[in-house]
C-alpha positions in Angstrom: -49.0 -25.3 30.8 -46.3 -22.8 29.9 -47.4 -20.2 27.2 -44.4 -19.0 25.3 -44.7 -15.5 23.6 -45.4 -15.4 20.2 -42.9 -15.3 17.5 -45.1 -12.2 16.0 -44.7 -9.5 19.2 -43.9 -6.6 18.3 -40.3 -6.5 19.8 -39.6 -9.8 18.2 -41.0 -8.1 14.6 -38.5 -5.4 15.5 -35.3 -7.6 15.7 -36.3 -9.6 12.4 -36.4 -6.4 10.8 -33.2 -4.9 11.9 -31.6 -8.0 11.0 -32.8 -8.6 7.9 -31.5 -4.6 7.3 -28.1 -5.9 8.5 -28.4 -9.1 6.4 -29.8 -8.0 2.9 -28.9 -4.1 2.6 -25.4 -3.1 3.5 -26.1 0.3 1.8 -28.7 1.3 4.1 -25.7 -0.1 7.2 -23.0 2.1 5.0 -25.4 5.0 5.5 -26.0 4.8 9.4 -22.0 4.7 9.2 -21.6 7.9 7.7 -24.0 9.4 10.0 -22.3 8.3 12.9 -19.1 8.8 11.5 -19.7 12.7 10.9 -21.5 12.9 14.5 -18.4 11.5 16.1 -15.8 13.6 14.2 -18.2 16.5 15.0 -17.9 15.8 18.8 -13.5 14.7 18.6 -12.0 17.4 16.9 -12.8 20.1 19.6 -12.3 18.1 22.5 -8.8 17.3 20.7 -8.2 20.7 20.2 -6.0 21.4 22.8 -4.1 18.0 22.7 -2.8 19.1 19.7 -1.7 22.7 20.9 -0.3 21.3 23.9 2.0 18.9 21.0 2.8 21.8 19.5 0.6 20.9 16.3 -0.7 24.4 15.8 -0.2 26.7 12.6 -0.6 30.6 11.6 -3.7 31.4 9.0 -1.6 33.5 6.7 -4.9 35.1 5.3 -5.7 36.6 9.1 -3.9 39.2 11.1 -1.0 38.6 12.8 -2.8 38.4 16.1 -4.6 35.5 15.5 -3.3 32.9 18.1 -2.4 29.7 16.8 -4.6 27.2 15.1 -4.1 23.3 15.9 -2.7 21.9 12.7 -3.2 18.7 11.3 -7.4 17.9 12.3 -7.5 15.8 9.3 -5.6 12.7 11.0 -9.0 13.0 13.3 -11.3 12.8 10.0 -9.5 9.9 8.5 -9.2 7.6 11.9 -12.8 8.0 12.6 -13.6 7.0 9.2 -11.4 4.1 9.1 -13.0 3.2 12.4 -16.2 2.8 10.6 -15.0 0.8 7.9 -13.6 -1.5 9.5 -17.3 -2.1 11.8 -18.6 -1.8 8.2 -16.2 -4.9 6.2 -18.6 -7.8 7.7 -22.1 -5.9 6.3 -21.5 -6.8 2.5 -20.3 -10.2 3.0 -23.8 -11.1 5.8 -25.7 -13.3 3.3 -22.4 -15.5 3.0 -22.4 -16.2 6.5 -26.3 -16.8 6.8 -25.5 -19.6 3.9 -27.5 -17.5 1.8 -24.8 -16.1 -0.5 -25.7 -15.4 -4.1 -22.9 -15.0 -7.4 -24.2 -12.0 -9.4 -24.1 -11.4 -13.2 -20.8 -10.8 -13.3 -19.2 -13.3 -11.3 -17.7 -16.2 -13.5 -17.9 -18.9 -10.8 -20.4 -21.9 -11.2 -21.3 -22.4 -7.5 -21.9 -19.8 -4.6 -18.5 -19.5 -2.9 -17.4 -16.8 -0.6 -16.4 -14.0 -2.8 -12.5 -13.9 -1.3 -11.6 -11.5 -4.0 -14.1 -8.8 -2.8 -13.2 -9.3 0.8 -9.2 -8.8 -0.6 -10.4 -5.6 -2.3 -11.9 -4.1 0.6 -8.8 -4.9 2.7 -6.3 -3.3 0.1 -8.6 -0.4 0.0 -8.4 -0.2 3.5 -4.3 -0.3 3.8 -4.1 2.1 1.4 -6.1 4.6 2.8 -4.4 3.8 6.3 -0.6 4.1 4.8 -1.6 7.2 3.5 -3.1 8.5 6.6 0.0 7.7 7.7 2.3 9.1 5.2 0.1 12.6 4.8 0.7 12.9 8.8 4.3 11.9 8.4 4.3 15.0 6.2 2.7 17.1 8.5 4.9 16.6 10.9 8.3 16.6 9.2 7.2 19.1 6.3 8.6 16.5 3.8 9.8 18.4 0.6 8.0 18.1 -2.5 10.4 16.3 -4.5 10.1 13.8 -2.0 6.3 13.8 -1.0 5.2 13.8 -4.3 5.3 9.7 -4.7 4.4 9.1 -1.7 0.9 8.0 -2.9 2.1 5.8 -5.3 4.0 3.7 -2.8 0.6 3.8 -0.9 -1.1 2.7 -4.2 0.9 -0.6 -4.4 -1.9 -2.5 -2.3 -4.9 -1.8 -4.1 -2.7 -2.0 -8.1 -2.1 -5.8 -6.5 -5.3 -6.7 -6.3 -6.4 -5.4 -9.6 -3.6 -7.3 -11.2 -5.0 -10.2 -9.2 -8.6 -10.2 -9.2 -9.2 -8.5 -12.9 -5.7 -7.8 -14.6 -7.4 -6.0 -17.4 -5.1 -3.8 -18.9 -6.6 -2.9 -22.4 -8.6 0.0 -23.2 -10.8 1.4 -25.6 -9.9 4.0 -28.1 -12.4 6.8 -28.4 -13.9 6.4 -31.5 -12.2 9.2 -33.2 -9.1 7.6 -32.6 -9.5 4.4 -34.2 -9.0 4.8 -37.6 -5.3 5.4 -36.0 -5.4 2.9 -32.9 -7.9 0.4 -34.3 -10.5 -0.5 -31.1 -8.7 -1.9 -28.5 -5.2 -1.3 -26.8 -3.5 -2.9 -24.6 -1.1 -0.7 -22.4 0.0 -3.8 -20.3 2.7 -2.7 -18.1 1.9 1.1 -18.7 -1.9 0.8 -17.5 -0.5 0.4 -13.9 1.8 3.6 -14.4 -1.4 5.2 -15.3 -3.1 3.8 -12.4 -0.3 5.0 -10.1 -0.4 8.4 -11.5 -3.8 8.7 -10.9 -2.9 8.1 -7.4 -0.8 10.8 -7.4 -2.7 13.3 -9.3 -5.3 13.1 -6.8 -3.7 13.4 -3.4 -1.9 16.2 -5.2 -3.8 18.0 -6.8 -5.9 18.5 -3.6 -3.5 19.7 -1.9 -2.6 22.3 -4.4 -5.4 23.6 -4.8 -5.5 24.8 -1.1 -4.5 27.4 1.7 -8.0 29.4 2.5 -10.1 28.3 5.4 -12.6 25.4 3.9 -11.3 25.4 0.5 -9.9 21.9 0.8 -12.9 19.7 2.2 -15.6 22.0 -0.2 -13.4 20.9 -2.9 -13.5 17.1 -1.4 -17.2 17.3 -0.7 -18.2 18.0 -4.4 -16.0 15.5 -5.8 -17.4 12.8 -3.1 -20.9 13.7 -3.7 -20.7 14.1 -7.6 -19.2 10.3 -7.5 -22.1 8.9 -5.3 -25.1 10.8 -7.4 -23.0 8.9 -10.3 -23.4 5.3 -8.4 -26.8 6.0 -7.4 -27.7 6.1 -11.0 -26.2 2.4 -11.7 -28.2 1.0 -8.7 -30.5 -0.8 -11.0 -30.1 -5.0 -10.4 -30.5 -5.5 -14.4 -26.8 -3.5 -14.6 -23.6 -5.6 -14.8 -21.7 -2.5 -13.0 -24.3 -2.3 -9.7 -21.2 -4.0 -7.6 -18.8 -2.2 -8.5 -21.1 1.2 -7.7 -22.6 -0.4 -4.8 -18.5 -0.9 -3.4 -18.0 2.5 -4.5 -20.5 4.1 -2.7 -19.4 2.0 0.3 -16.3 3.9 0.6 -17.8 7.4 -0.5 -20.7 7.8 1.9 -18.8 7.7 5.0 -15.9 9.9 3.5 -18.9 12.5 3.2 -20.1 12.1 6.7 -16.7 12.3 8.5 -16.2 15.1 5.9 -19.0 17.1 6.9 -17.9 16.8 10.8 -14.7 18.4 9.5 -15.5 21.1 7.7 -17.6 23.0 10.5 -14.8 23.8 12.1 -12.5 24.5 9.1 -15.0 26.4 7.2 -14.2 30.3 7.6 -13.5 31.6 10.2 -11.6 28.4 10.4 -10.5 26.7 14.5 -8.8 24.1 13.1 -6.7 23.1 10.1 -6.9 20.4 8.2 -3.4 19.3 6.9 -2.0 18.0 4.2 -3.3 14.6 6.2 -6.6 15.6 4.7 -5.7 15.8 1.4 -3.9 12.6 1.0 -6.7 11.1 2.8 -9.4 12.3 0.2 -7.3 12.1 -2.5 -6.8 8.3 -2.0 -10.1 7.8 -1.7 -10.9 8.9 -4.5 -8.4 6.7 -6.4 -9.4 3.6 -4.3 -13.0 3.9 -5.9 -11.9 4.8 -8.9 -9.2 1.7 -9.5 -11.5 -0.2 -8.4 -14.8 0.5 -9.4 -13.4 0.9 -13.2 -14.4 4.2 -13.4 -11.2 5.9 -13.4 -12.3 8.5 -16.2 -15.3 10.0 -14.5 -13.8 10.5 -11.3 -11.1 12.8 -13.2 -13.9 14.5 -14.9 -15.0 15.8 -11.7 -11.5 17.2 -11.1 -11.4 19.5 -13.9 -11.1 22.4 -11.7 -7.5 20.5 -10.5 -6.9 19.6 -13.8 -6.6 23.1 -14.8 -5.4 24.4 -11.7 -2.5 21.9 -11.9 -1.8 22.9 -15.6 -1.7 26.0 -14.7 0.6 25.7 -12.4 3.1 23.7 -14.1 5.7 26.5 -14.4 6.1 27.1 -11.0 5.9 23.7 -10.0 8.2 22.4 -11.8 10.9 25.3 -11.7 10.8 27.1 -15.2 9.4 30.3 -12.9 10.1 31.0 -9.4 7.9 29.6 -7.1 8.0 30.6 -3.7 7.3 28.4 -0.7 3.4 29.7 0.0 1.4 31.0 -3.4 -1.4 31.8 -1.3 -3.4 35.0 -1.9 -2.0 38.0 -0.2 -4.2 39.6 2.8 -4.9 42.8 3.1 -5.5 43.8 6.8 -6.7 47.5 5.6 -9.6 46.2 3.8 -10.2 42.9 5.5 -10.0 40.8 1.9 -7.4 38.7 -0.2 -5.8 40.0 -3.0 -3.7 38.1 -5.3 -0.3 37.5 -4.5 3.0 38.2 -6.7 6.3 36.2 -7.4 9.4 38.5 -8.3 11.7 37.5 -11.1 15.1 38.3 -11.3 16.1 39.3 -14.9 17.9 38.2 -17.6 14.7 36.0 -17.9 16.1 32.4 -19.5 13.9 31.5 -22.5 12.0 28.8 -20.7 10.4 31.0 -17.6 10.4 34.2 -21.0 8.4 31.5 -23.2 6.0 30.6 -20.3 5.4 34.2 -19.1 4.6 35.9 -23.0 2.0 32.9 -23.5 0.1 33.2 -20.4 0.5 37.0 -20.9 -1.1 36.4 -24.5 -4.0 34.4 -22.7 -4.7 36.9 -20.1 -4.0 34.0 -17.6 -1.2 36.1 -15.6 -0.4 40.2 -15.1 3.4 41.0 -15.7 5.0 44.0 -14.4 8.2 44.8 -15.5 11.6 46.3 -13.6 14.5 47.3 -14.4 16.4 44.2 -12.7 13.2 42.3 -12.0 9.2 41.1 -13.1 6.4 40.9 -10.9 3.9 38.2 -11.7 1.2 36.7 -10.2 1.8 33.3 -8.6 0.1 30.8 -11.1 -2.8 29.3 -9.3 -6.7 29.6 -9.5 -7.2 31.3 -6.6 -4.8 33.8 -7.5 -6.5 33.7 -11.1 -9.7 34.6 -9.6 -8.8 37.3 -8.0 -6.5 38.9 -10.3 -9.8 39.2 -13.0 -12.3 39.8 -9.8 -10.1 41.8 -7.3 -9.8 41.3 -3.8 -12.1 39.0 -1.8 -12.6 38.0 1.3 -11.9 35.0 1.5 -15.0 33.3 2.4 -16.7 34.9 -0.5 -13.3 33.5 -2.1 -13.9 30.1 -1.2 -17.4 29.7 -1.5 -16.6 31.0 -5.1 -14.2 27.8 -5.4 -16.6 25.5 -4.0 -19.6 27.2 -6.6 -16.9 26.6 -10.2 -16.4 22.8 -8.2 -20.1 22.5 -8.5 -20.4 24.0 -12.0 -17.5 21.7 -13.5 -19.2 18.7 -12.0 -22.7 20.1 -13.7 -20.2 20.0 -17.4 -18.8 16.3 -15.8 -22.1 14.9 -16.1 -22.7 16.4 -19.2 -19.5 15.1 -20.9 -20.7 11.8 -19.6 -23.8 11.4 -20.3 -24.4 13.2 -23.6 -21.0 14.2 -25.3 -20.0 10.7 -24.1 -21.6 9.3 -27.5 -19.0 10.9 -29.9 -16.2 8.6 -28.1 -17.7 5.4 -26.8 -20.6 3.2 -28.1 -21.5 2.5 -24.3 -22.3 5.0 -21.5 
């Protein structure tokens, strides 16, 4: 008679284990993913190196002597393919119990039998076009060097996807009023229309707000990389199966961890002294990702917390960008071939001042947030940006000390994030 080998070998013990990882823990699967991710973005980006030269997809580091031959431009459209890539391998993993016909509803689900959860599987897929439209849109601009004016929505346009499904799946559009609001608002308010501008807005804040707050070697992924990894230490702490919220973390961190895997492939050859540049590519890329699991992981308000470096970066440079001072096409620190080092760099002013740009200057001058020099015919300020801030109380840099400085107030602010959160949080909400 024919013996069979037993079910119990050790190679067959293997299989049932890998599978029943594939079938019951998609985090652990979302993990391998970023690991490959980052490995395979590690190993693209300089074999693609010369493609890009070759396409004339190079640009000059400003903060480097003019010697320096040209850098391939635009690396981030490598970062954000790869990591698409994996997502799309990954959309099957969360949905394997379903098709073992083992498929469970959790505590928050309001249907009555276990039926394949079609609204999870369409927020995965509008996540997915909007990060791909604006992958696309933040190479577009790469390429054609969109203006601002013109740039500055593209986000929400790549938005739409995801702000349909949360009108489908959820259409929750109230909010709660901080507690010392109420005694004005009353508890609840709904914003209705208005919560989908702010939605949109946050969209846009994101990409943007990246991006501003850019132009040293490494600046713009360390930035990135803090953000990412300050939202997954946030889900990790929800991973608990007696909390309603675990499903919205758990798709949250589904979309973070291989963002910080392809990330870190990145950023070993941007950091300082940087081969390759990101792009603006990049920073729509992160900054969409970012909103994606923010919109829909209902956690919109802690992710901004952990931009409050951008926040203030972006207030501060409100007068330049939106024309009541002069702002002139690059406000990226000066370099200073003598001494090796960034310094900050300067705007001139052409006077009679009008009382806007006047107004603007004598208050930041008051809070010791800009340094005026004053002409004849003109005024030399500072261009109104942290970077520049930083160095104008400091003094000159170089700029990686510069940018691991950014990366260190990133980490800091994130440290006040979960404070605010966690602690403060009680003087506005009831619930953490």
């Amino acid at each position: 008679m024919i013996q069979f080998e037993s079910i119990d070998s050790p190679l067959n013990i293997n299989l049932c284990s890998f599978s029943t990882l594939l079938s019951h823990d998609p985090l652990s699967v979302s993990v391998g993913f970023s690991i490959i991710g980052g490995l395979i973005t590690c190993k693209l980006v300089p074999e693609f190196k010369e493609s890009f030269i070759k396409a004339k997809l190079t640009g000059k580091d400003l903060a480097k002597d003019d010697k320096e031959p040209p850098i391939p431009e635009c690396m981030g459209v490598i970062c954000a393919t790869v990591y698409l890539v994996c997502m799309f391998f990954f959309i099957p993993f969360p949905f394997m119990e379903w098709f073992s016909g083992k498929g469970k509803i959790s505590q928050s689900e309001e249907f009555h039998a276990p039926t394949f959860p079609h609204h999870k599987l369409g927020e995965f897929l509008a996540a997915m076009l909007s990060l791909q439209s604006m992958t696309f849109l933040g190479f577009a601009d790469d390429i054609f060097d969109i203006r601002w004016r013109h740039k500055l929505f593209l986000p929400a346009i790549a938005s739409i996807p995801i702000l349909m499904v949360y009108y489908v799946n959820f259409g929750v559009t109230h909010i709660v009023v901080p507690i010392p609001l109420r005694f004005i608002f009353g508890r609840i308010i709904d914003l209705g229309f208005l919560y989908y501008v702010y939605m949109s807005m946050m969209a846009i804040f994101c990409t943007n707000s990246i991006n501003i707050l850019a132009g040293i070697n490494g600046v713009e992924i360390g930035q990135s990389l803090v953000i990412a990894c300050s939202i997954a230490i946030n889900d990790f702490l929800f991973l608990n199966d007696a909390d309603p919220a675990v499903e919205a973390h758990l798709f949250s961190l589904y979309f973070i961890l291989p963002f910080i895997g392809v990330s870190f492939g990145l950023i070993i050859y941007n950091w300082y002294p940087s081969e390759v540049f990101v792009g603006d590519t990049y920073c729509y890329f992160a900054g969409m990702t970012f909103a994606v699991v923010g919109i829909l992981s209902h956690f919109s308000k802690t992710v901004l917390l952990f931009f409050i470096p951008q926040i203030f970066n972006f207030i501060y440079s409100c007068p330049q960008l939106f024309r009541l001072v002069d702002c002139p096409r690059h406000r990226l620190p000066r370099f200073n071939p003598s001494e090796n080092k960034l310094e900050y760099s300067r705007v001139k002013i052409q006077k009679p001042l009008k009382k806007p740009a006047s107004f603007v200057l004598d208050l930041f001058e008051l809070l010791r947030l800009v340094k005026v020099d004053k002409g004849e015919t003109s005024i030399e300020v500072n261009n109104f940006t942290l970077m520049n801030l930083l160095l104008l109380k400091i003094g000159p840099l170089h700029e990686r000390t510069l940018a691991i400085l950014v990366v260190v107030i990133q980490i800091l602010a994130s440290c006040l994030s979960f404070y605010i959160r966690y602690h403060l949080v009680h003087f506005f909400y009831e619930v953490i």
